[in-house]
C-alpha positions, 0 to 999 in steps of 0.5 A: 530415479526416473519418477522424482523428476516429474514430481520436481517439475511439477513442484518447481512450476506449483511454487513458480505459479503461487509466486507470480499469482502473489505478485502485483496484487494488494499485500494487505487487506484492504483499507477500512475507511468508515473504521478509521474514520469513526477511531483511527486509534483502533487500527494503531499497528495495523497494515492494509492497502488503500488504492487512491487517487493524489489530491495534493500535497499538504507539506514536505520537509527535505530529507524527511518526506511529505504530508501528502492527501490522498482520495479513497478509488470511489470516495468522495474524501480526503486522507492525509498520508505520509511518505518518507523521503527513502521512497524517492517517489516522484508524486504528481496530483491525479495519480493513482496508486496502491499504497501499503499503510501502517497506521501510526500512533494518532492515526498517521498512515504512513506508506511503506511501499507504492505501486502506481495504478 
């Protein structure tokens, strides 16, 4: 009885360590600009994370959300990028975040979570 409990312990602090090494990182790969770019339609389905800077805000539709465009962290561009109003993010331009993307049908990035850098 005595030798299961080091090994628990031992379990339960491996778990714990993989789960805080897990968190606050990118969930995706990270976003192919050039990629997307060159044919948006190519990534239809696909999830990444893009680390970028607010360039201003392009429209808002109340109780739908914002057209928003975003700067790649080192590009010089712009990308437009959707977040639904279910966010409640409150974005002002010059702030930097990771944004967890899927691209959509005609290449629409549409944001499912945001982390403020």
């Amino acid at each position: 009885m005595r030798t299961r409990r080091p090994l628990r312990l031992a379990f339960v602090l491996l778990t714990a360590s993989l789960f805080v090494a897990g968190c606050g990182g990118p969930k995706g790969e990270p976003f192919p600009v050039d990629a997307y770019l060159n044919a948006p339609a190519n990534l239809q389905g696909n999830r990444y994370s893009l680390d970028a800077e607010i360039d201003s805000q392009l429209e808002w539709t109340e109780g739908v959300g914002r057209l928003i465009a975003v700067k790649p962290l080192g590009r010089d561009l712009r990308l437009p990028v959707f977040i639904a109003d279910d966010h409640k993010a409150n974005l002002m331009v010059a702030q930097r975040y990771r944004f967890e993307v899927t691209v959509r049908k005609g290449g629409l990035l549409t944001v499912t979570d945001l982390k403020k850098l």
